[in-house]
C-alpha positions as CSV (number, residue, x, y, z in Angstrom):
1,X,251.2,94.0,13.7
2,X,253.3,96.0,16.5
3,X,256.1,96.2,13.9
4,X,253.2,98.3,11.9
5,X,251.9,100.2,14.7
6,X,255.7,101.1,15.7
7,X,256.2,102.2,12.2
8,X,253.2,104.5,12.4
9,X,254.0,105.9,15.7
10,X,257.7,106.4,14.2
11,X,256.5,108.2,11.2
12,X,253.6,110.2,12.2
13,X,256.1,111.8,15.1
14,X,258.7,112.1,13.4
15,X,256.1,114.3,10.3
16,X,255.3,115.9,13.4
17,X,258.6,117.2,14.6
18,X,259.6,118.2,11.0
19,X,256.9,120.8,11.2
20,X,258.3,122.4,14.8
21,X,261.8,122.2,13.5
22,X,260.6,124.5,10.5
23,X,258.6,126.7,12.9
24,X,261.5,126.9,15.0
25,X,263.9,127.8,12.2
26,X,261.6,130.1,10.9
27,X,261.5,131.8,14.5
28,X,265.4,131.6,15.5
29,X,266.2,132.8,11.6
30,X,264.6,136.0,12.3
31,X,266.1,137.0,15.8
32,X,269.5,135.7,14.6
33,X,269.7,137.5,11.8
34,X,269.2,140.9,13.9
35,X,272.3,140.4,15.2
36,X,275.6,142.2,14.2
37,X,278.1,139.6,11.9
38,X,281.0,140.2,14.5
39,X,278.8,138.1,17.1
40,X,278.3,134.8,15.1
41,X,280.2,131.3,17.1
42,X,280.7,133.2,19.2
43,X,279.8,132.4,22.9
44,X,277.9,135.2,23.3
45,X,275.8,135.2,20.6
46,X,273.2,132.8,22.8
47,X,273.2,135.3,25.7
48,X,272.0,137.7,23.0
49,X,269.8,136.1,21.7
50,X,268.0,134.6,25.0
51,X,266.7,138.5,25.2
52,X,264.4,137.7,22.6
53,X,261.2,136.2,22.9
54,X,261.4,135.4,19.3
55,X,264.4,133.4,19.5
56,X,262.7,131.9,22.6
57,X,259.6,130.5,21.1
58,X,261.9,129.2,18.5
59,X,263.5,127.7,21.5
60,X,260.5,126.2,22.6
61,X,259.1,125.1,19.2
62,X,262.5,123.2,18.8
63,X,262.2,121.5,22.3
64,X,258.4,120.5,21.2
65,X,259.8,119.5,17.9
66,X,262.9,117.2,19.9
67,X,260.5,115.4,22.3
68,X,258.5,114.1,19.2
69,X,262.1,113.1,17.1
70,X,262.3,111.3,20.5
71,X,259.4,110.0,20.2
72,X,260.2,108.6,16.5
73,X,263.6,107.4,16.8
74,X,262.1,104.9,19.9
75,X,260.1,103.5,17.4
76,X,261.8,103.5,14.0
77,X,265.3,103.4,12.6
78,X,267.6,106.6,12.5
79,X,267.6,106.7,8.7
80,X,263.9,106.6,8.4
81,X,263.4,109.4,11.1
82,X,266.0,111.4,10.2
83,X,265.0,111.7,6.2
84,X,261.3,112.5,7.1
85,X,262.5,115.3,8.7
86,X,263.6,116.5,5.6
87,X,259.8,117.2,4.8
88,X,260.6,120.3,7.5
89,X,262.0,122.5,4.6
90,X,258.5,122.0,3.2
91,X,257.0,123.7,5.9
92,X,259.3,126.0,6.9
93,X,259.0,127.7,3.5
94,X,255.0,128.3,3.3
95,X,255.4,129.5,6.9
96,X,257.9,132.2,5.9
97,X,255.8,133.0,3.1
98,X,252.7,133.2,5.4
99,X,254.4,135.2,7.5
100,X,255.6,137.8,5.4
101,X,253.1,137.4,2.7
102,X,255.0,136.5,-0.2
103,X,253.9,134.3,-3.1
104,X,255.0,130.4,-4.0
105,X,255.8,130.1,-7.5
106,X,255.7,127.4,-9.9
107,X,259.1,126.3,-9.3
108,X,258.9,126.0,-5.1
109,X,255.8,123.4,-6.4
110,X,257.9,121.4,-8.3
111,X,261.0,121.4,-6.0
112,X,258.5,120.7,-3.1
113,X,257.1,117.8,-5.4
114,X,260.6,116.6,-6.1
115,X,261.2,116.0,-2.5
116,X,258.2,114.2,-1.5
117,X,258.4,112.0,-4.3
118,X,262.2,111.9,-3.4
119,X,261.2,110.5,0.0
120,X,257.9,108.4,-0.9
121,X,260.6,106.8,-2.8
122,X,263.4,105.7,-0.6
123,X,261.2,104.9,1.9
124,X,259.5,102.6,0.1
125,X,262.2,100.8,-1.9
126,X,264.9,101.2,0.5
127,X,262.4,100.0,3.6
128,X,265.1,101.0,6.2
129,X,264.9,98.7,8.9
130,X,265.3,99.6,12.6
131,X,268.9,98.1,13.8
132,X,270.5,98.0,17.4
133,X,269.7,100.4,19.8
134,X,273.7,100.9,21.3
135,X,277.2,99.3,20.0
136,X,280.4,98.8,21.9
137,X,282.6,101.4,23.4
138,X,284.8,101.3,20.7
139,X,282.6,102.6,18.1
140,X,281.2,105.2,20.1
141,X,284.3,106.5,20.0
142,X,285.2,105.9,16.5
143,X,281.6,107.9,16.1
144,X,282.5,110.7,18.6
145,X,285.8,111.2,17.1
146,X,284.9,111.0,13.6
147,X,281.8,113.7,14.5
148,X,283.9,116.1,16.1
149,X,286.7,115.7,13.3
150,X,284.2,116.8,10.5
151,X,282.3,119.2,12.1
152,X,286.3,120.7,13.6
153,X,287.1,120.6,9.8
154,X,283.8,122.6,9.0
155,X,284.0,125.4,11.0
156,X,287.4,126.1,10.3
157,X,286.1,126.0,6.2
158,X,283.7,128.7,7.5
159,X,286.2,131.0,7.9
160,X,285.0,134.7,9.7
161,X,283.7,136.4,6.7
162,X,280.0,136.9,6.4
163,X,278.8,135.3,3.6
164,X,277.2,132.0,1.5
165,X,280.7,130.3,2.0
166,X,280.3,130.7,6.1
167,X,276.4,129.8,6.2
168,X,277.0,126.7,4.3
169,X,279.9,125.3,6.0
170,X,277.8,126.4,9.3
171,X,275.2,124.6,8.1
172,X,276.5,121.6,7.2
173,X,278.7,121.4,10.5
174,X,275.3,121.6,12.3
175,X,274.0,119.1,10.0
176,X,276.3,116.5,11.1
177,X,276.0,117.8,15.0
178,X,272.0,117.2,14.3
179,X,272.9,113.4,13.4
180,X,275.0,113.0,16.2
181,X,272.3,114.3,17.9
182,X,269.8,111.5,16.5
183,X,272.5,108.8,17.5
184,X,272.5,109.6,21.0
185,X,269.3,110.0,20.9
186,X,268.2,106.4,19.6
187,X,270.4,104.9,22.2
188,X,268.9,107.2,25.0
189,X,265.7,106.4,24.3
190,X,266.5,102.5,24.3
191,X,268.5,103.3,27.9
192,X,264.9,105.0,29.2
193,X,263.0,101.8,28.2
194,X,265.1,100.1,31.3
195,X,264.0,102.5,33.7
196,X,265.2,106.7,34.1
197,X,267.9,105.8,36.9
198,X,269.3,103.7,33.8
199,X,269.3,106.6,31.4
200,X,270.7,109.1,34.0
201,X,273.8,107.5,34.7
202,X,274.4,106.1,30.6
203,X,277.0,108.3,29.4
204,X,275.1,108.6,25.9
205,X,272.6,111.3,28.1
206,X,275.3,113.2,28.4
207,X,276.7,113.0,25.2
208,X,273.3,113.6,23.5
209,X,273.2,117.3,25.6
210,X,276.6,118.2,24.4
211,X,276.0,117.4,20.4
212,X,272.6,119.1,21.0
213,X,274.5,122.4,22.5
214,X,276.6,122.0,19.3
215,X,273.8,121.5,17.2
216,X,272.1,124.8,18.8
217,X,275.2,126.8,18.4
218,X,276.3,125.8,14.9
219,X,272.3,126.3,14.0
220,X,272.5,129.7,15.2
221,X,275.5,131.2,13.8
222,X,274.6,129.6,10.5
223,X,271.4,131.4,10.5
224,X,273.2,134.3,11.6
225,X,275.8,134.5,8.6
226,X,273.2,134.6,5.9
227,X,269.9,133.5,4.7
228,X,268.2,130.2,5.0
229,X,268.7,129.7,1.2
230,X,272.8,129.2,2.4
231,X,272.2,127.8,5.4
232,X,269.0,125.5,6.0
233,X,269.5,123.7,2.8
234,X,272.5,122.2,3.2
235,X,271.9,121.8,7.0
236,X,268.8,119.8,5.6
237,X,270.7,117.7,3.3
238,X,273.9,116.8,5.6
239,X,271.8,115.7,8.7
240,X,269.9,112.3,7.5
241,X,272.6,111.9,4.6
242,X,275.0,111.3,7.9
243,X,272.4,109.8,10.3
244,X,271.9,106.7,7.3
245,X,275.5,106.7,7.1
246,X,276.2,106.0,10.7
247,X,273.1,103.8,11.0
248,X,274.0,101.8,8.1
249,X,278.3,101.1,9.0
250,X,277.6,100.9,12.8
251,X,274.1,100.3,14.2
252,X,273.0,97.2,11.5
253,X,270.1,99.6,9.7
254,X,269.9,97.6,6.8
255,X,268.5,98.9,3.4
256,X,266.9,97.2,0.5
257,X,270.4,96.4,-2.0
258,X,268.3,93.9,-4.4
259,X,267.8,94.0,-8.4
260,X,267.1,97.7,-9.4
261,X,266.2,99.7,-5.2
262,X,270.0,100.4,-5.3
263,X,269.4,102.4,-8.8
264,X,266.0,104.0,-7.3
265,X,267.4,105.0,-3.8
266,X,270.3,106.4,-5.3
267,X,267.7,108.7,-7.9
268,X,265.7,109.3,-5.1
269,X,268.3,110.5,-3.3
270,X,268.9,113.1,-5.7
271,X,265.7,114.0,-6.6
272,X,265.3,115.3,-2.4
273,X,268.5,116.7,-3.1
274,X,268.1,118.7,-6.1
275,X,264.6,120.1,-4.6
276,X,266.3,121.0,-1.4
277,X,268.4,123.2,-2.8
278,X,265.9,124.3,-5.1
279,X,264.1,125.3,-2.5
280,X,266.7,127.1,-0.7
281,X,267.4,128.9,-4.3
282,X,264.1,130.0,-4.9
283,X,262.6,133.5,-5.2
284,X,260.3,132.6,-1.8
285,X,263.3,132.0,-0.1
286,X,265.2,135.0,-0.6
287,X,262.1,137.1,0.1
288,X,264.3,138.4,3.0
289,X,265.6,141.6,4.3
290,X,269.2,140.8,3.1
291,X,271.1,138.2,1.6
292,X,273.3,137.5,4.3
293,X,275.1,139.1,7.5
294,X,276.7,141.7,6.6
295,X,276.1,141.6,3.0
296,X,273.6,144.0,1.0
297,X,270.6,143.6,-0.5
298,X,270.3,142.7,-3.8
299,X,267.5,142.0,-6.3
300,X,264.3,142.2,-5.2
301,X,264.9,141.1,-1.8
302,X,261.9,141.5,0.1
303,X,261.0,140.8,4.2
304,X,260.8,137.4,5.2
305,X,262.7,135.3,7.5
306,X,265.1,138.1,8.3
C-alpha cells in the first residue's frame, strides 16, 4: 500500500512537472531566440536574457516545474520520473500552438499517440523499480567524469555556426546535464529525508546546482541556435534515455528482462522516439518566425515559439 501511494505521488508530480518544463521551454524559446547568434554559450547570454520578463517567467515556470521533479524522484525511481517527463513535449506543442494560433494536424495526433502509448508501454512492462538512493565515492566520480566527458565532447560537436547541427548537439549536451541533474537530485532528496543540516553539507547539493547551471546554459543556447524542432527533441530524447542508463549500471533500478518485456521496451522505446521527433518535425512546430539563429525563413514559416 505505501509502495502504491509513493508510486502515485511519484507519477502524478512528476505529470506535473512535465507540463512547467514545456511552459517554461515555450517561454525561454521565445526570449532566446531574440537574441543575436554571436551571443549563444556564451556567458553573457544569461545576463541578456535576465532583462526579459519572458525569459523570467520561464525561469520561474522551470523552478515550479523542478520542485515537483523533486518531488517525484523522492518517491519513484529516476527512470520512471525522468521518461514521464517526456510527456512535456506533449504539452509544450499545443501551448505553442495556443499561443500563436496555429493548427495540429493529423500527423502531431499520431506522433503524440505514439509517445503515450510509447510510455503506457514501458512503464508497464518494464515496471522500473526505485533502487538506492546514493553509491560510493567512486562511482560518483566515475558518473561526474563520464557526464562532463560527453557533454565536453557535445559542445565541441556544436561547433559556432548557427544551425540544426549546433541546436542538436546543444540539445543533447543539455539532455545529458538534465540527467545528471535527476541524479543529484534523487540522492538530495534522500539526504533531506535525514534532516536539511544533512543535505547542506552533502556534496551532492552542490553538485546538483552546478549540473543544473549547466543544464540552464546548454538549454539556453540550444534554444538560441534554432528552433525547438532541432533542439527540444533530441534534448527530450537524451535526458531519460541517460537517467535509465545511469540508474540501471549504478543505482540498482532494475527493469522487467523476462520472456518477451525486453522485445516490448525496446519497441516502446522507439515508438516515444520516433513520435518525438515527429513532433519536433512537424508543421506545428516550425510554425516559427525562423528556422534557426541566424538562418532564414523558409517555407511557410509562421510565428510561434520564436
Amino acid at each position: 500500500m505505501v509502495r502504491h501511494l509513493r508510486d502515485v505521488i511519484a507519477v502524478a508530480a512528476a505529470l506535473g512537472a512535465a507540463l512547467g518544463y514545456a511552459a517554461s521551454s515555450v517561454m525561454q524559446q521565445r526570449a532566446a531566440q531574440e537574441e543575436p547568434p554571436d551571443e549563444a554559450r556564451k556567458p553573457g547570454l544569461l545576463l541578456r536574457l535576465v532583462r526579459q520578463p519572458l525569459w523570467l517567467a520561464g525561469l520561474a515556470a522551470d523552478g515550479v516545474a523542478y520542485m515537483l521533479q523533486f518531488v517525484a524522484l523522492g518517491h519513484g525511481s529516476i527512470a520512471l520520473v525522468q521518461l514521464l517527463l517526456v510527456s512535456g513535449l506533449l504539452f509544450a506543442l499545443p501551448l505553442g500552438a495556443l499561443i500563436s494560433r496555429c493548427p495540429i494536424g493529423r500527423s502531431d495526433l499520431v506522433a503524440g499517440g505514439l509517445v503515450v502509448v510509447g510510455l503506457a508501454t514501458f512503464l508497464t512492462v518494464a515496471a522500473p523499480a526505485p533502487g538506492r538512493g546514493n553509491a560510493p565515492t567512486s562511482t560518483w566520480v566515475v558518473i561526474g567524469a563520464g557526464g562532463v566527458i560527453v557533454i565536453g565532447a557535445l559542445v565541441l560537436l556544436a561547433g559556432r555556426r548557427p544551425g540544426v547541427r549546433r541546436a542538436t548537439a546543444l540539445g543533447a549536451a543539455a539532455g545529458v546535464a538534465n540527467a545528471l541533474v535527476a541524479v543529484f537530485s534523487k540522492s538530495t532528496a534522500v539526504m533531506l529525508a535525514h534532516g536539511l543540516p544533512h543535505a547542506l553539507m552533502s556534496w551532492q547539493l552542490y553538485a546538483l546546482l552546478a549540473s543544473g547551471a549547466a543544464s540552464l546554459a546548454l538549454a539556453s543556447s540550444a534554444f538560441q541556435a534554432g528552433s525547438l524542432a532541432a533542439s527540444l527533441p533530441m534534448l527530450t530524447v537524451v535526458d531519460p534515455i541517460a537517467a535509465t542508463i545511469i540508474g540501471a549500471l549504478f543505482f540498482g533500478e532494475s527493469l522487467t528482462i523476462r520472456g518477451v518485456a525486453p522485445i516490448a521496451e525496446v519497441a516502446s522505446i522507439a515508438a516515444i522516439v520516433a513520435g518525438v521527433f515527429m513532433l519536433g518535425r512537424s508543421p506545428l512546430v516550425h510554425c516559427t518566425h525562423g528556422s534557426g539563429a541566424g538562418e532564414p525563413v523558409r517555407l511557410s514559416l509562421r510565428a510561434m515559439l520564436r
